[in-house]
C-alpha positions in Angstrom: 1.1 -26.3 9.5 -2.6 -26.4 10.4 -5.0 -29.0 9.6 -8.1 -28.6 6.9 -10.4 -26.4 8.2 -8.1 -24.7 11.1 -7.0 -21.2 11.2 -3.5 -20.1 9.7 -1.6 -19.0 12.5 0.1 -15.7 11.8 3.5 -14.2 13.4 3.5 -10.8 13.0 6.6 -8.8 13.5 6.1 -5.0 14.7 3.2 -3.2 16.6 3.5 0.3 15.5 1.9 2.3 13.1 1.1 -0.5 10.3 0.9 -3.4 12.5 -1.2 -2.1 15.2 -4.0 -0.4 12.7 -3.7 -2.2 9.9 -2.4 -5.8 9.7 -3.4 -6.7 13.3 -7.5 -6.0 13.0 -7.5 -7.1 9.4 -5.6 -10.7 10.4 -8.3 -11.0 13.4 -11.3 -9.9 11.3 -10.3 -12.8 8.5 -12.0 -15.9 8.8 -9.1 -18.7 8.3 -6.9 -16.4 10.0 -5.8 -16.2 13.7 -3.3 -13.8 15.3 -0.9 -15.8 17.2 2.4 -14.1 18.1 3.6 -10.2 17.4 6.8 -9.4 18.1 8.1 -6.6 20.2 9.8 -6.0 23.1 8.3 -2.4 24.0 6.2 -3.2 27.1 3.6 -0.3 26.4 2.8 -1.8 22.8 2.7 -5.3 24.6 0.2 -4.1 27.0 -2.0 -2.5 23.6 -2.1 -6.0 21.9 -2.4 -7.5 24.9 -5.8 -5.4 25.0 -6.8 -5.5 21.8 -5.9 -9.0 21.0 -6.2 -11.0 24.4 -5.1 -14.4 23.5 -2.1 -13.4 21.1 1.3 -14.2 22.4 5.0 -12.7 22.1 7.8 -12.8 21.1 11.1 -10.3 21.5 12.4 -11.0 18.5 12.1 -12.5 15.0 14.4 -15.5 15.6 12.0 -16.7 18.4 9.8 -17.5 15.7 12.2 -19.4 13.4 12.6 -21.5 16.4 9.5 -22.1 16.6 8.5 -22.2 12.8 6.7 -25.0 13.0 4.0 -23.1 15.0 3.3 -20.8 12.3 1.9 -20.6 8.9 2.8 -17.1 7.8 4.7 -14.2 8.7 3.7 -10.8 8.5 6.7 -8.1 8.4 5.4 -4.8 9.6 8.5 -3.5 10.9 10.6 -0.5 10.1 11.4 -0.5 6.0 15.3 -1.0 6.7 14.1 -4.4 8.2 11.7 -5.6 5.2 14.5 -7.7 3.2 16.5 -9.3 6.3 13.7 -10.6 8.0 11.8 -11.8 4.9 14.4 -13.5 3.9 15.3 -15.0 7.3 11.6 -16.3 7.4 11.1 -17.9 4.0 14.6 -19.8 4.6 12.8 -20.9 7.7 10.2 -22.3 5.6 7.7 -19.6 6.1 4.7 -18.0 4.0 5.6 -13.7 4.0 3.4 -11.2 3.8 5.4 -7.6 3.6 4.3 -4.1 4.3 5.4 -2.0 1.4 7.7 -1.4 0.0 8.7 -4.6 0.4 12.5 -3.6 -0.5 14.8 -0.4 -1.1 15.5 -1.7 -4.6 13.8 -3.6 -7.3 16.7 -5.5 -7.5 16.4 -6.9 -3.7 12.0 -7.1 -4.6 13.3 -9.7 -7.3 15.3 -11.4 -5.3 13.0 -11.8 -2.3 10.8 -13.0 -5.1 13.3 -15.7 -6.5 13.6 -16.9 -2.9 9.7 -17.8 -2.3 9.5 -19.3 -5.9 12.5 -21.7 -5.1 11.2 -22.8 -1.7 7.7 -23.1 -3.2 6.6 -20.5 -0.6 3.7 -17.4 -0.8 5.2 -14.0 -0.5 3.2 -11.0 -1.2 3.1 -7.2 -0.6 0.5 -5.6 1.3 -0.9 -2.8 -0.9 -4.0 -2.1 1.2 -5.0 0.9 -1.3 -6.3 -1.2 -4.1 -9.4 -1.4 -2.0 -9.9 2.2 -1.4 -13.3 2.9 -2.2 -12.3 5.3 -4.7 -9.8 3.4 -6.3 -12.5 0.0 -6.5 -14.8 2.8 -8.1 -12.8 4.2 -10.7 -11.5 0.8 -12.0 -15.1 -0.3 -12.5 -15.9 2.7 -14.4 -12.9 1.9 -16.7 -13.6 -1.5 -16.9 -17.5 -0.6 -17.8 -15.7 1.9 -21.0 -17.6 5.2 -19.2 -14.5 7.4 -19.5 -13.9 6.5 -23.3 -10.1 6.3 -24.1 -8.3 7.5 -20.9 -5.4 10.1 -21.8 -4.5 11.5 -18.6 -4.8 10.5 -15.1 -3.8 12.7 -11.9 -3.5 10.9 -8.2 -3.1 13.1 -4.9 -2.1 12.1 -1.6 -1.5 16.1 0.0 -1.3 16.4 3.7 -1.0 19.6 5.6 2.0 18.9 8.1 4.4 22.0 8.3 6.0 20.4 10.8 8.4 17.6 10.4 7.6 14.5 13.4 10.6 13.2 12.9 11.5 9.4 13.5 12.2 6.4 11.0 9.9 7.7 8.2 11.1 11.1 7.8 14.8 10.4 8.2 17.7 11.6 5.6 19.2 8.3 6.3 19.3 6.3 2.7 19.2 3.1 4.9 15.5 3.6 6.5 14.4 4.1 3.1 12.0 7.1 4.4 10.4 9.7 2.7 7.5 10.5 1.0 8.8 8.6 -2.6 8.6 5.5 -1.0 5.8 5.5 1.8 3.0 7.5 -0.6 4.7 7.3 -3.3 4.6 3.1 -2.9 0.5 3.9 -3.2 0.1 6.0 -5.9 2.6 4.4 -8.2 1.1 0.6 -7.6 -2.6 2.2 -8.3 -1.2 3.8 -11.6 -0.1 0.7 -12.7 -2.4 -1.6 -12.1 -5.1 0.9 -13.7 -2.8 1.5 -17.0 0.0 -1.0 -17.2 3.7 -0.8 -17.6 5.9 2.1 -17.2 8.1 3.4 -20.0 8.9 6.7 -18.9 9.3 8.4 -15.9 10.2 12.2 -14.6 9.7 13.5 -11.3 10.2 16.6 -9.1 11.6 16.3 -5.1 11.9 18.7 -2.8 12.5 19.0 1.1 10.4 22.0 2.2 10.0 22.3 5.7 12.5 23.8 8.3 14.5 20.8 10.2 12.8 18.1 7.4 15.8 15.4 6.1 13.9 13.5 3.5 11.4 14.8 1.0 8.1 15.8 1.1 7.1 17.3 -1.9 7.0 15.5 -4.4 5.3 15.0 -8.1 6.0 12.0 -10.5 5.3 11.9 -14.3 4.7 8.3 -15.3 3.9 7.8 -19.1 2.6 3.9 -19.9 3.6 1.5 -22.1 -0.3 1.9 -23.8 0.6 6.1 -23.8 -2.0 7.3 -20.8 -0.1 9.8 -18.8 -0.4 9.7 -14.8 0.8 12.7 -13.0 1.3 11.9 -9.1 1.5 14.1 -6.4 2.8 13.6 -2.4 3.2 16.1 -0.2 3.4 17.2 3.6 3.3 20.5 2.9 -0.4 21.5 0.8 -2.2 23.8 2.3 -5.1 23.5 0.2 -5.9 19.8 -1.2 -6.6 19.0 -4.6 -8.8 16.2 -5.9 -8.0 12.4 -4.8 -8.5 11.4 -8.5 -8.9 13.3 -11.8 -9.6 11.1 -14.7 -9.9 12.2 -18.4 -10.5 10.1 -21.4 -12.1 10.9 -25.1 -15.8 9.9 -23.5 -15.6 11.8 -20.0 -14.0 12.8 -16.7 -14.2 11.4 -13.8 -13.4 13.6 -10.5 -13.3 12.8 -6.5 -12.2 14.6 -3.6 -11.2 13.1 0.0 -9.6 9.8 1.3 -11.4 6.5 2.2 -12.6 6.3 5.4 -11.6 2.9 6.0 -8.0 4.2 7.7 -9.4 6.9 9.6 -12.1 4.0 11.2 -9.4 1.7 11.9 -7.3 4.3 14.1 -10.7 4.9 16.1 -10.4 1.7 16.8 -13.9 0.1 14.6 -13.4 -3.0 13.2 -14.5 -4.5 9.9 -17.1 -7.3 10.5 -18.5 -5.2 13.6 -18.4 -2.0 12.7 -22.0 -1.4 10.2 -21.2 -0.1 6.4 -17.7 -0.9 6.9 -16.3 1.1 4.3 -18.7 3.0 2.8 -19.2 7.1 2.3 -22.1 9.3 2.3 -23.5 10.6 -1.0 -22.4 14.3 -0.2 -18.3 12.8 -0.6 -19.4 11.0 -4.3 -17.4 11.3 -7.4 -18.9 12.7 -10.2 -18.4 11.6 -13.9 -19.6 14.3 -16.6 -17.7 17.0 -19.5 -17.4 20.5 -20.2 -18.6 21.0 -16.2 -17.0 21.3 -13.2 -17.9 19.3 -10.5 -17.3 21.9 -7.5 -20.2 24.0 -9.3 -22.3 20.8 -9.7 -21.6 19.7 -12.9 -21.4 16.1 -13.9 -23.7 13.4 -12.3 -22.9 11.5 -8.8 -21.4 8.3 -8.9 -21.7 6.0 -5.8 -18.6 5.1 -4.5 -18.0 1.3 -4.2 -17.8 0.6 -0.3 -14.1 0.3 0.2 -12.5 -3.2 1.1 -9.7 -3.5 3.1 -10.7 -6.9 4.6 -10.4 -8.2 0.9 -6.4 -8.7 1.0 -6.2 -10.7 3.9 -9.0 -12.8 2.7 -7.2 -13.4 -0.6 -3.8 -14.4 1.3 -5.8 -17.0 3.0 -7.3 -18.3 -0.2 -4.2 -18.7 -1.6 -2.5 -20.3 1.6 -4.9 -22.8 1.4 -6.0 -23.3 -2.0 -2.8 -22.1 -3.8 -4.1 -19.7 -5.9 -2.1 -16.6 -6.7 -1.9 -13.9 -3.9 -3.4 -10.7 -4.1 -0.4 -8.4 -4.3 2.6 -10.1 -6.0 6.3 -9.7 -5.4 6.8 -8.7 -8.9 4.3 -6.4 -9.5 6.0 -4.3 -6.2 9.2 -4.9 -7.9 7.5 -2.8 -11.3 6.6 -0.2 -8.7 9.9 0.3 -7.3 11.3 0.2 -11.0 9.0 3.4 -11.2 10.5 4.7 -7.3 14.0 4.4 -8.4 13.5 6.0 -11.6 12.1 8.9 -9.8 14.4 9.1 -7.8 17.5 9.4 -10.4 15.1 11.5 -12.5 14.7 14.0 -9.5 18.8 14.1 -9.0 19.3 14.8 -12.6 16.9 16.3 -14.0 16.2 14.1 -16.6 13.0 12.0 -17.7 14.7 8.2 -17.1 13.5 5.5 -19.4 12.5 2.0 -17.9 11.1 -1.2 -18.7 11.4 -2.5 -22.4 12.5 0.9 -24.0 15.6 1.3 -21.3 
């Protein structure tokens, strides 16, 4: 392990999608972090890290860093989802910190055990749920926390896409195994936001369909998620919207709050800006605000602008290094991904069945 004051060194395992735009900047862009090693054998995403991250090294595989375990402080999984469980657990019995892209698992069941693993070898293991540092996620949790919506009864979360056709690989295949589909990748995000805004899960029905020509795993699909303290979140994914509806709808006894369009802080991230260079990392112009109001609708002006809260991706990372050094909790636990896959898998039968499927402490 490093000495006081020295950066964590950090393995991370993948360079595609998640590891190249997400996990890679935000590791090099957190101070007490360093990217030392990613692991992959495809020369072309070699040659992009190579690029983007001159003095990072390589490895071809996994077990190349359990040899070598002792020149790491924390592994980051950012591989394919059928590869979460076997490699997490292969690095905590190496003695390694793990940081997982979600879901972490295919089942709460394995989340729980992954969990049980770090707590008996006295190890950090957390989830990375970048979107509870969306701007408009940040927002609306300070407007509930501040009591401006009143009692909330209803909440509705959308993320719609506009992809009629399918692009095939891991994430859109009918194999159960890669654990693809819009449930789990989309569905991952909304469910964790819903909880951590309301609280437990009691109740759950949901709606899955597979729309396009040639498609194998779903992409339509909606989620009814009652909470243990009776708000209501209704939660949409889909491939296939052709016109979007709003990010967020929020409605309590006091006011509704309403905002359209996604975070910017993905879209900057694939163009290649970085936080800590890039200026007002993470913030939106006032044309894009929420607004918060009753009885009006906001597309006709009604209600009053709220600034967004400049999103805050940076913010996880920063929080795993806290707790790697100071051993404070991390910022995304394995058990509270566990609760969310409670909810995935309850979908998931309720969807098959037809049937709302109880959860939690009324199951």
């Amino acid at each position: 392990m490093t000495g006081t004051g020295t950066p964590f060194r950090v393995g991370l395992v993948g360079y595609g999608l998640a590891g190249s735009v997400f996990h890679a900047p935000l590791i090099a862009a957190t101070d007490g972090l360093t990217l030392d090693t990613v692991v992959t054998s495809a020369p072309e995403r070699r040659a992009q890290a190579r690029q983007e991250h001159p003095d990072v090294r390589f490895a071809a595989s996994p077990q190349e860093l359990w040899n070598r375990a002792d020149e790491l402080d924390l592994i980051v999984v950012a591989s394919p989802n059928r590869t979460h469980v076997p490699i997490a657990t292969e690095a905590l019995k190496a003695g390694l910190p793990v940081v997982v892209d979600k879901p972490i698992a295919g089942t709460a069941a394995e989340a729980r055990e992954l969990a049980a693993l770090a707590e008996e070898r006295g190890l950090l293991l957390s989830v990375f749920q970048n979107r509870r540092w969306d701007n408009d996620f940040l927002t609306l949790r300070k407007l509930l926390a501040d009591g401006e919506l009143g009692a909330v009864h209803r909440f509705e979360s959308r993320f719609e896409r506009w992809r009629p056709r399918p692009k095939g690989g891991w994430r859109e295949s009918g194999d159960p195994a890669e654990i693809g589909g819009l449930l789990y990748d989309l569905g991952s995000h909304l469910v964790d936001q819903a909880l951590v805004l309301f609280g437990p899960a009691v109740r759950v029905y949901a709606e899955s369909d597979v729309r396009r020509p040639g498609a194998e795993s779903d992409d339509d699909t909606f989620i009814a998620v009652t909470h243990a303290g009776g708000v209501r979140s209704h939660l949409w994914m889909s491939a296939v919207t052709a016109q979007l509806g709003p990010r967020f709808r929020a409605l309590g006894s006091a006011a509704g709050y309403v905002t359209y369009g996604l975070d910017p802080q993905e879209a900057a991230l694939r163009e290649g800006l970085r936080p800590g260079v890039t200026p007002e990392w993470g913030i939106e112009p006032e044309s894009v605000w929420g607004r918060l109001g009753a009885g009006e609708s906001p597309l006709t002006g009604g209600g009053t602008p709220v600034r967004t809260l400049p999103g805050d991706y940076p913010a996880y990372y920063a929080g795993v290094a806290a707790a790697l050094r100071d051993g404070t909790p991390p910022p995304v636990t394995a058990h509270e991904a566990a609760a969310a896959l409670d909810v995935l898998e309850a979908a998931r039968v309720s969807a098959r069945e037809g049937r709302t499927v109880t959860i939690g402490a009324e199951a």
